[in-house]
N, C-alpha and C positions, 0 to 999 in steps of 0.2 A: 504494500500500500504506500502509496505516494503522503507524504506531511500534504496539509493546507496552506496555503499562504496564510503569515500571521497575522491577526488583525486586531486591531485596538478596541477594546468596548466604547464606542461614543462615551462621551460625558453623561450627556442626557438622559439617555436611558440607564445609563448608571446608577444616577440618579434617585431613576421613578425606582429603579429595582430598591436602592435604600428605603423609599416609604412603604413598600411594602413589605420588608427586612426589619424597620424601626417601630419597636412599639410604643403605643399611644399611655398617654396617663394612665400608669399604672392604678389598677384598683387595692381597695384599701387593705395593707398587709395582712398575713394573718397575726391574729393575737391584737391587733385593730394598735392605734395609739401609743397603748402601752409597751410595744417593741421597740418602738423607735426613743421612745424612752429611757429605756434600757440597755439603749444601744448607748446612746448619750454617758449614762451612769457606769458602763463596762469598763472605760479609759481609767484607771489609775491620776493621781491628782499631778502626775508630770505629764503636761501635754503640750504640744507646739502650739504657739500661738497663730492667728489666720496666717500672720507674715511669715513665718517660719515654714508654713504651710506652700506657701505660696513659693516663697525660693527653693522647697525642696522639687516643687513638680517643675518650676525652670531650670533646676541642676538637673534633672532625669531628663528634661529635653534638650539639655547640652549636650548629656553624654551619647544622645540616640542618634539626634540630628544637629549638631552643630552649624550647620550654617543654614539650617531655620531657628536661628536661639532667640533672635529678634521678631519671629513672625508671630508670635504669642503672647497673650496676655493674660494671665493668669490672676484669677478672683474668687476668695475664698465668703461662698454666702454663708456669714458669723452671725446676719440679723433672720434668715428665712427669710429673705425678701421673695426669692426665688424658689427654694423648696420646701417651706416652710416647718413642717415637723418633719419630713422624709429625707431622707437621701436619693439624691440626684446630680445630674450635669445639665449644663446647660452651654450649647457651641453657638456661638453668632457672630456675626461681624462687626468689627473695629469702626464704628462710624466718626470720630473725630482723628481721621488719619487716612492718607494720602495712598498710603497701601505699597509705599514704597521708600525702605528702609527702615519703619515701623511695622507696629504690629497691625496683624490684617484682621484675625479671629480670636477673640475672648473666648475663654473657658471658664464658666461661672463652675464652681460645685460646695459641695456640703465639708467634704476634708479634704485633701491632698491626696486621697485618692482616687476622689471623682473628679480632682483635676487630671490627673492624670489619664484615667478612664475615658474622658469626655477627649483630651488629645488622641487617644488611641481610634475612638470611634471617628472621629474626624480623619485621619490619616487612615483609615479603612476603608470609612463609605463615602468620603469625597475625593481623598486621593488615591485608592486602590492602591494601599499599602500592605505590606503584611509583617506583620511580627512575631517567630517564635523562637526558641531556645536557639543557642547557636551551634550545638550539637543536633538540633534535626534542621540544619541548612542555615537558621539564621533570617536577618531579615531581607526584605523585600523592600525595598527604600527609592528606588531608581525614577517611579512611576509618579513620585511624588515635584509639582511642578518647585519654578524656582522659590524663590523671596521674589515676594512683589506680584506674582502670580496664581498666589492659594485661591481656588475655589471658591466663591461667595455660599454662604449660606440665605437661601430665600426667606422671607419674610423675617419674622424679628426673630429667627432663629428656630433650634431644635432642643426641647426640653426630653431629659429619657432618666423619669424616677427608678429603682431599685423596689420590687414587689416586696421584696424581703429584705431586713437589714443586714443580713452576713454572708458572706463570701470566704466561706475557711477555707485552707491549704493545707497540704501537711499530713500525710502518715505517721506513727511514733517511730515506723522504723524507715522512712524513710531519709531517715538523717545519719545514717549508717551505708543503706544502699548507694547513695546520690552525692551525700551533699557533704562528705565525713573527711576528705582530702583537700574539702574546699579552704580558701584562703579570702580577702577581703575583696578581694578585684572579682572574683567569684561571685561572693555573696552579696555585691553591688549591683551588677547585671540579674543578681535572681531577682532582687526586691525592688529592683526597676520592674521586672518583668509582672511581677507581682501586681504592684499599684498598677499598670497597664492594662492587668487584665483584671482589676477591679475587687483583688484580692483584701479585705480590711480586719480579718483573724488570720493573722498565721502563726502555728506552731509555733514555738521557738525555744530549741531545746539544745544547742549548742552550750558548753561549757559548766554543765551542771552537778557535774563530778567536782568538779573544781567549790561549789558553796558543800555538795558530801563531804568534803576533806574536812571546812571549816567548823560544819554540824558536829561530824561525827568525833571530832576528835574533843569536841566538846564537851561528848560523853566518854571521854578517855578508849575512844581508837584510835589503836597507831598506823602510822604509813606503811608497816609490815603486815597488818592486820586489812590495810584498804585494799595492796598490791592482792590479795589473794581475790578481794571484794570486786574490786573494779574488770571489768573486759578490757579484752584490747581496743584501739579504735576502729576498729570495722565490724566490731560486734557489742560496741555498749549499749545499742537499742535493746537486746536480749539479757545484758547485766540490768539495764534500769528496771526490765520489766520481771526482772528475779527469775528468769528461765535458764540462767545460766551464773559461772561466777570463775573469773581468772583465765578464759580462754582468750589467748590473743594479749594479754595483758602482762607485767603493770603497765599500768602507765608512768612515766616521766613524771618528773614537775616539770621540766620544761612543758609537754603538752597540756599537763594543767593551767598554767600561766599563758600559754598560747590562744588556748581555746576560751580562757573564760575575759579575753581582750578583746577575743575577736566578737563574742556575744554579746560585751557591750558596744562596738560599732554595730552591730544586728540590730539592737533594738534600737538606738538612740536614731537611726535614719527609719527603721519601720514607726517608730512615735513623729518624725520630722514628716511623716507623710499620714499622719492620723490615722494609722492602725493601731490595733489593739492588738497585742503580742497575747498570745496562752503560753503562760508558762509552768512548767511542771510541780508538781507537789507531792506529799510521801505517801507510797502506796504501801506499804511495810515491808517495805524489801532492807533487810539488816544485812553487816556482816557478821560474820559465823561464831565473832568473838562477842558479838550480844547476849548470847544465850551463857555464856561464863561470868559474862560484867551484870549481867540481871538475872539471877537466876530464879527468882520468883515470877519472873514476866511470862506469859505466855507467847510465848516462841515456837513453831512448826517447821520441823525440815520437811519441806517439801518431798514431793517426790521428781524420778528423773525425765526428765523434759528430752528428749531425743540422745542419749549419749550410747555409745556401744553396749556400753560393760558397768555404766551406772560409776564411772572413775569418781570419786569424791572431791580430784582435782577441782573440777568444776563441776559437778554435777549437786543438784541439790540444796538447793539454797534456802536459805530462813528468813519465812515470813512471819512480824510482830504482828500478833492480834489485834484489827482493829478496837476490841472492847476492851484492850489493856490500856489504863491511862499512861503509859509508857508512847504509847503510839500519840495520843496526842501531843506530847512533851514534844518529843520528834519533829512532828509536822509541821507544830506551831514554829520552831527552832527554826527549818527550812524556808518556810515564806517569809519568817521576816529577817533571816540570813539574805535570802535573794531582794530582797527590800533598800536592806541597807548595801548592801553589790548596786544596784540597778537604778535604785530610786525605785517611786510608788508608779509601776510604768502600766500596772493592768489591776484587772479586780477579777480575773479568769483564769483559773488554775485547772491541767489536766491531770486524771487520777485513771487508772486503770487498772485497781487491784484485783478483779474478777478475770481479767483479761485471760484465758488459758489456768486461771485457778479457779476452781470450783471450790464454791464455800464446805465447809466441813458437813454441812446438815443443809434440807432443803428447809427448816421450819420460817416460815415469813419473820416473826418475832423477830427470830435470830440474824435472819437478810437485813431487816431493817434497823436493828442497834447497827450492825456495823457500818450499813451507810450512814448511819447519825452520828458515829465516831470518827469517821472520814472526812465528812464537813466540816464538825465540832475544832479536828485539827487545821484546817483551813482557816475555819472563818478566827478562830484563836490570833491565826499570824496576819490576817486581815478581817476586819468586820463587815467587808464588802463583798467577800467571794461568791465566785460561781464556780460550780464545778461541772468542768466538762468531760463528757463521759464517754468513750468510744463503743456504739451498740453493738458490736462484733459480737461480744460473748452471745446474745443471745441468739443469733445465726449458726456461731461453732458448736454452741451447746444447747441448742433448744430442748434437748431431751432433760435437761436442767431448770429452765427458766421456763416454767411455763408460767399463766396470769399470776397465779398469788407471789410468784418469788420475784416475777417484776417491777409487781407493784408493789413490794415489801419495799424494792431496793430504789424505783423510781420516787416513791412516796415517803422516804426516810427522810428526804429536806421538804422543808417549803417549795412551792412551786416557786417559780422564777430563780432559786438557786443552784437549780443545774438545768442543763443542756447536753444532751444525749444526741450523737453523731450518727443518724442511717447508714453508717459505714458502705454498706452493700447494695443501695438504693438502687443501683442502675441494674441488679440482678433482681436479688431478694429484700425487697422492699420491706421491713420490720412496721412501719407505719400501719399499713393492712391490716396488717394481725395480731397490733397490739391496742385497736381503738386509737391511733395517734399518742400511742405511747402512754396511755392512759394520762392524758391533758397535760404530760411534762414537754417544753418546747424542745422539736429537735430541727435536726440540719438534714437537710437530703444530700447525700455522696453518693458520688462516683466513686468505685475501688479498682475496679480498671486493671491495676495492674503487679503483676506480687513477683517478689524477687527481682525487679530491674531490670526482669527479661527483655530480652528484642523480639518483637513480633507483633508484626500489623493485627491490629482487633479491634472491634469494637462493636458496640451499640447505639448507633447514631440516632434511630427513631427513640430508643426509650430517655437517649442524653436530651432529646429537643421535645418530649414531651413529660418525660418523668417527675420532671419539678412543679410543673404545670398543674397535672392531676393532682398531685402530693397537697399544693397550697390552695386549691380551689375545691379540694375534698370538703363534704363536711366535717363541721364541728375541728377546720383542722390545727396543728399548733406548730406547725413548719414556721422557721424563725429563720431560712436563709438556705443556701445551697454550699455543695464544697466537694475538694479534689483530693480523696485520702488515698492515693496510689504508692504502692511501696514501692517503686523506683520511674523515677521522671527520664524526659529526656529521647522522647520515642511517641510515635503517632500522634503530630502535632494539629492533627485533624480535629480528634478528640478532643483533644483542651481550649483548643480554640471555642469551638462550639459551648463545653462544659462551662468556661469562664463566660463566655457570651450570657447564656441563663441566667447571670446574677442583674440582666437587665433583660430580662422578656419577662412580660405576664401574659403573653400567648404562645401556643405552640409555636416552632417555626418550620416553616416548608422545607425538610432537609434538602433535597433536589436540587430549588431553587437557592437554596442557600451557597450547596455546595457549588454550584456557578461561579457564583459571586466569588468563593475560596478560591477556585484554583485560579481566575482570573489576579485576584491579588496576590497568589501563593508564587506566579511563576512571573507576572508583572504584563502577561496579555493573554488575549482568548484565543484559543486553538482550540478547534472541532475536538480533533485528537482527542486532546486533556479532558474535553468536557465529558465526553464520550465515556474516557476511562476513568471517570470516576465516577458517571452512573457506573459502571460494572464495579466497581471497590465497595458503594454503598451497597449493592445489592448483595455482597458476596463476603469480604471480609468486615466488611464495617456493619454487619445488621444478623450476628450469634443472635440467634433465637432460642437457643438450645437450655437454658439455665445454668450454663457451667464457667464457673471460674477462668479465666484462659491463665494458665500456668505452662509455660513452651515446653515441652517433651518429646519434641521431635528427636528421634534417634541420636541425630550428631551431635550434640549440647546433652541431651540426659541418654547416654549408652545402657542397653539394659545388663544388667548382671546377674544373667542367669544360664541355665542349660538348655541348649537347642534340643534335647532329647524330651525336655519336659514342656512343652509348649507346642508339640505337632496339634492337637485338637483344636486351640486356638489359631494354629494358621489357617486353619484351612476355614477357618470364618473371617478371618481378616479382613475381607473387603466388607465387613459389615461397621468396620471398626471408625467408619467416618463420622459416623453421630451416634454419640455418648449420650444415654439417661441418667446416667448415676455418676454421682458424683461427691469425692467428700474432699473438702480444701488436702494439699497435701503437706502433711507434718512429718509421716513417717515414710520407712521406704515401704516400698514394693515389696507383697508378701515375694518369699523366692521362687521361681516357678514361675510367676505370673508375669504375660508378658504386656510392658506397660501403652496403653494406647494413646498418640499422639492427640492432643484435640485438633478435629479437622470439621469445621462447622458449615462451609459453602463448597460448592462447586469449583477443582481445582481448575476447569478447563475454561472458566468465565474469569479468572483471575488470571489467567495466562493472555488471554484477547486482551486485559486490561493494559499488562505489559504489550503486545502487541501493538498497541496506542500510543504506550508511553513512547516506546523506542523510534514508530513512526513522526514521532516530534520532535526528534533526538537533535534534526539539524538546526531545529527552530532555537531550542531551549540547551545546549550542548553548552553554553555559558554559566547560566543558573545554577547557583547553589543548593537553593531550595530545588529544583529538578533533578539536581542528581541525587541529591540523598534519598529522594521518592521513589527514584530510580533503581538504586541499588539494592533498597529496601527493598521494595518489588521485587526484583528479580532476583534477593538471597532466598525472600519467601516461598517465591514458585520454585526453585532448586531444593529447598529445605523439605518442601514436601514430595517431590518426587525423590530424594533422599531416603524418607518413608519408605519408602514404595518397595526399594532398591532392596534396603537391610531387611524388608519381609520374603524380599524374592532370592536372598541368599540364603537365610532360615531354610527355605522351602524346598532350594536346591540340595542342601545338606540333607533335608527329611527323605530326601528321594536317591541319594548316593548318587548325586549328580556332580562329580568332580567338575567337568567343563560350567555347568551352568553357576557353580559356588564362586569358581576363581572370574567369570567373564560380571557377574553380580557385585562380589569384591572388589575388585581391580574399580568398576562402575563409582562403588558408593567412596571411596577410598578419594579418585579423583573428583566426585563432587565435592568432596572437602576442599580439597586444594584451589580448584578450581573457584569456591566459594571465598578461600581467603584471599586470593588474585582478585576476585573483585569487592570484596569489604576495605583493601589497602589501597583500591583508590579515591577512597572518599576518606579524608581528616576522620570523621564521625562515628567510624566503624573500627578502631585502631587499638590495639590492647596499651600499647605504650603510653598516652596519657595518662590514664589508670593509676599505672602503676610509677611514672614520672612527677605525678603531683605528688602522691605517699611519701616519697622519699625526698621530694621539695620541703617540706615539712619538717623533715628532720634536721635536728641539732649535732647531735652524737652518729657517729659509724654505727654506734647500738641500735640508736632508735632506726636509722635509715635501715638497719638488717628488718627490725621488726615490724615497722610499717609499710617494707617490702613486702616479707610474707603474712601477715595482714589483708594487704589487697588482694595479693595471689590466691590465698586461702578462702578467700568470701566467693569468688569467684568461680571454685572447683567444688575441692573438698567438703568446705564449710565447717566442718564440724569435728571431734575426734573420729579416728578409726581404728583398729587392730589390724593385725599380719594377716587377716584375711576375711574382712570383714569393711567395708567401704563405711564409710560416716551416712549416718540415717536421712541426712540432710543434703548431700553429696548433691552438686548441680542444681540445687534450688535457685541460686543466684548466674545460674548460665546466662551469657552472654555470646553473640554473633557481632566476638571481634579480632580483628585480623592477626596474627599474632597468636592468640588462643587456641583456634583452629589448627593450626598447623601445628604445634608445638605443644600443643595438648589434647587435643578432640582426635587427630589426626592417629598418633602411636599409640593410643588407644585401644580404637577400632582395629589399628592395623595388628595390634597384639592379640586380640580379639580372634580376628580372621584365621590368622596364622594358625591357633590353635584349633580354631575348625577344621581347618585346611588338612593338618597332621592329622585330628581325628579321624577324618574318612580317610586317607592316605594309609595310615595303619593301621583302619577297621578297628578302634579301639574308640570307649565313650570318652566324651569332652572333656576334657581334663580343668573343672569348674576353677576348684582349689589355688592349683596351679597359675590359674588366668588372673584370679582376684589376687594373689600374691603378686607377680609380674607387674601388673597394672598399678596397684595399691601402692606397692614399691617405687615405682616412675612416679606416681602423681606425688606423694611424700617431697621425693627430691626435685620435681620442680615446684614446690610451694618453696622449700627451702633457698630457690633458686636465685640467680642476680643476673641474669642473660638481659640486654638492654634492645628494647624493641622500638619499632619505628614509631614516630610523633607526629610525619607528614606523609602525605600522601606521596604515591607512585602510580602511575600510571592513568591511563585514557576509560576513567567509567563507563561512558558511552559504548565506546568498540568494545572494552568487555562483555559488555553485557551484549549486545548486539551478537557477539562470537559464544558468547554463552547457552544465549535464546537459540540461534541455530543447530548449537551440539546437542543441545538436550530436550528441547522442549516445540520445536516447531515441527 
């Protein structure tokens, strides 16, 4: 197929498409009044003043677009002249100015976020701009016209209120997955990124070990006592949440002193742009020396949260009871530890001591003291708290939480002092089935996405109606939307739209939307694009299935099992495209069982998609944003015919098909290779940064060993293992990046084969043992490893893929 000639979207109809893109005066929030209220009252008593406000959204537009830093006017509505109790923006034009050399377009808004929000929406839907992460391409900026030629906005302007007051961010362990190697020039670009996309709760849980040290040593623990206590830095998500203790770890004081510097540049510019930071509080996670230093306290060693062999090293940590007034002392000590650290910067603390821990007894009574001993420490170290509460447990463990134990533990505060997260909103929506959480207010999320994996997904109808239904339900208590994905940085489609929501109070035509995207995603309209991304919505972006997408395609999670013990399972394999059943994955694979990939759409509609894309290749061969679509694409459709490949070597083996094992092998072996050849040429897809920023970080040769294998570790392994026995967790956090593949997905598999290979060769059974030892052994020594891998790109993405698409897939 021949590309189209490229063609500009008129102005005009650009436009008209924005009004029917823009929604109209929002109607009245849920929780009516009193949310916006509350919203007000949520800030901590450090807050930037309008002006402060106002210079932080002109420094975000410095740093985006500098030479539009003049085209802007920024105005912080302090009186509600303009949105009066609500939050909104408001974009119009500069009428006492010339429009040349001054500013052209005022941006009125409520904080400095809906200034910034309200730039965003302008540079969207009047200048077909596009902005996302700079690891899925980066922005789109080009389309946007000079100084002195910004787009007018018609009549007195475009007002666009907020249905709901919150826009939260943030996973608990997404700050481990993402954002744990980050540095400040990092975390500047997030929280731009943030305010732009209308973010005004986020997480923020950087540096918190560092107020532990100061707590805990309060009650006479030592830094020999914490080193046991604390994770390494690529697994403290798991130490805070007490599923683990000393993996990865200790830590430095240097990384104490590092991280708890850089948290307060986090907050002090997320408060310069009128967010309200959630910051952490004690969930009764002690160290192990508590139970000796109090021995009258009610203290529980846990049980083992994924480890081999139950090693005590880390395994099993000890939870204070919340009904021990020891736990208050605690709590109280932490908030107003991070008080006098931070200043009074929030009145919103996250707690998640349920999280993966099931209370000892189902009796409500007993549910509900301990959430009254939970706030009590809260509201102790501040008298203003909310506690925010992540709704997972009652999805992982509904067989636990049914009504009475809900409402034990949702009903242990006052209403308005906590707020409860639909973690899973875009799947299994907890709203439905809980009465709206029996009248406590929650946030509708998006979870999207677990372990930081790479892999195109989504749910685009239920992203652009689910919040919609959620707050226009009856009797509903939706207080806002949000984006709790354990690892960012991938399908920039999705968050576009998810962040979009914090300003719709109507569905939105995806279709039609998705128009409008790719036209700002690549900087013009070609048939092509439009074409291939009807087929993405139809096919990867619209899982109807109810399942989790957690990547387990072959190359990234290897199965480790026996070919002898899974023939009855192949020979149903092709059934294996759509999963019913499903439970999030914690542990591994029983042994034997062979694990199925999730495959939700038709692979042969997503193959015509890339077909599309590459037919546009001459157009967009420059585009950054295009190639990363690009490659993505076409690692996808390789990744699952990869599938396909390691079922049809299985199958050769069931059948003492020497030719067909080794022509299958040899197959799946070079898609690998063939798939790191084209990941290395895109910046985005590259193991080396990863593992370049870790050891940027480091002070000492010590820490750089350790924050080496840290990164390495999160990314394979995960977890302990034994001599022949893989970590339970193994490949949770898989990644499709270049470097990886080859140097570790690759000698795997090939060690793998090989002893298939021997197996039918000598007519003797698979030698299981053997392969888990070999393999086990190799991954060991490169976690341990210090091999330096590439940072930039090589090579022509395009003709790759182009030369990829012909070898395998057309």
């Amino acid at each position: 197929m021949r590309p189209s000639p490229p063609r500009r979207l008129p102005l005009a109809p650009f436009l008209l498409l924005l009004t029917l893109l823009s929604p109209p005066r929002a109607a009245a929030a849920a929780g009516g009044p009193s949310a916006w209220v509350a919203l007000r009252g949520a800030a901590g008593s450090r807050k930037a003043s309008p002006a402060e406000q106002e210079a932080a959204a002109a420094g975000l537009l410095r740093r985006l677009l500098p030479s539009h830093a003049g085209s802007f006017s920024f105005r912080i509505d302090s009186k509600g002249g303009v949105c009066g109790q609500s939050s909104c923006f408001r974009i119009s034009n500069v009428i006492d100015g010339s429009g040349k050399g001054g500013a052209e377009i005022l941006i009125q808004g409520t904080t400095g976020v809906e200034l910034a929000s309200g730039l965003h929406w302008y540079l969207k839907y009047w200048c077909g701009a596009h902005i996302s992460w700079d690891k899925t391409g980066g922005a789109q900026l080009a389309s946007i016209p000079s100084p002195g030629s910004l787009p007018r906005v018609q009549g007195k302007g475009v007002k666009i209120e907020r249905p709901v007051p919150w826009n939260y961010y943030q996973n608990v362990v997404t700050s481990s997955y993402s954002y744990v190697w980050w540095d400040w020039k990092r975390w500047e670009k997030e929280i731009d990124w943030m305010a732009l996309q209308g973010i005004n709760l986020p997480l923020a849980f950087t540096g918190q070990e560092s107020i532990w040290q100061k707590v805990f040593k309060s009650f006479n623990v030592t830094d020999r006592d914490l080193d046991d206590f604390f994770g390494g830095p690529a697994f403290l998500a798991w130490a805070r949440m007490g599923n683990l203790h000393g993996w990865g770890g200790p830590l430095s004081q240097n990384w104490l002193d590092q991280q708890l510097a850089l948290q307060k540049k986090i907050l002090s510019r997320m408060i310069e742009l009128g967010m309200v930071p959630v910051l952490p509080s004690f969930s009764g996670n002690v160290p192990a020396v508590f139970a000796k230093l109090f021995p009258s306290a009610n203290i529980t060693r846990l049980g083992d949260w994924n480890t081999v062999d139950a090693n005590p090293k880390w395994c099993c940590t000890y939870l204070l009871d919340p009904s021990d007034s020891l736990f208050i002392d605690v709590g109280q000590a932490f908030i107003r530890q991070q008080i006098k650290e931070y200043g009074d910067v929030t009145n919103i603390y996250n707690c998640d001591t349920f999280n993966e821990n099931t209370p000892p007894t189902d009796e409500p009574a007993y549910i509900s003291s301990l959430g009254s001993a939970i706030y009590e420490a809260m509201s102790r170290g501040n008298k203003n708290a909310v506690w925010l509460m992540q709704g997972w447990l009652f999805y992982s463990d509904a067989a636990f939480w049914k009504e009475p134990q809900m409402k034990a533990l949702l009903h242990s505060v006052p209403i308005g002092k906590m707020i409860v997260l639909d973690l899973f909103a875009d799947v299994k929506p907890i709203w439905k089935m809980s009465s709206q959480f029996y009248g406590v207010p929650y946030i509708w999320c998006m979870l999207h996405n677990f372990g930081g994996n790479i892999e195109m997904y989504g749910i685009l109808d239920s992203v652009s109606s689910g919040p919609i239904d959620a707050r226009t339900s009856y009797n509903s208590t939706m207080i806002g939307v949000g984006m709790c994905m354990e690892g960012i940085e991938h399908n920039p489609v999705v968050y576009e739209l998810m962040s979009e929501m914090a300003f719709h109070n109507k569905n939105v035509e995806v279709e039609d939307w998705l128009k409008t995207y790719s036209y700002r995603r690549y900087g013009q309209a070609n048939a092509e694009i439009e074409k291939a991304w009807r087929y993405l919505y139809h096919t990867i972006y619209n899982c109807t299935d109810g399942i989790a997408d957690h990547n387990k395609d072959y190359i990234v999670e290897f199965p480790d099992i026996s070919p002898s013990s899974v023939s009855s399972q192949l020979s149903k394999r092709r059934g294996m495209s759509i999963m019913r059943n499903h439970r999030r994955f914690f542990l591994s694979e029983v042994s034997g069982s062979l694990p199925h990939p999730h495959l939700w759409y038709s692979t042969k509609e997503a193959i015509k998609a890339l077909e599309l894309f590459l037919d546009a290749g001459s157009v967009f061969s420059k585009s950054l944003t295009y190639r990363y679509d690009l490659v993505d694409l076409t690692r996808q459709c390789l990744s699952k015919l990869a599938n396909e490949v390691y079922l049809d070597a299985l199958s050769s083996y069931q059948k003492k098909d020497s030719n067909g094992l080794n022509s299958h092998t040899r197959k799946f072996l070079e898609i690998i290779v063939d798939i790191d050849t084209l990941l290395a040429a895109d910046d985005n897809f590259l193991l080396g940064p990863w593992l370049e920023s870790a050891k940027s970080l480091a002070i000492t040769e010590k820490e750089r060993q350790q924050y080496e294998w840290n990164a390495r570790t999160q990314v394979t392994m995960w977890y302990d293992n034994t001599e022949t026995e893989q970590s339970k967790l193994h490949d949770y956090a898989n990644k499709f990046w270049s470097g990886l593949l080859k140097s570790y997905y690759l000698p795997r598999a090939s060690k793998y084969f090989a002893y298939l290979t021997r197996s039918l060769q000598e007519n003797q059974s698979f030698q299981l043992e053997e392969w888990r030892k070999d393999w086990i052994s190799y991954s060991n020594e490169w976690q341990s490893g210090n091999e330096v891998y590439a940072v930039k790109a090589t090579g022509d993405a395009l003709a790759i893929a182009r030369s990829l698409y012909r070898k395998y897939l057309r």
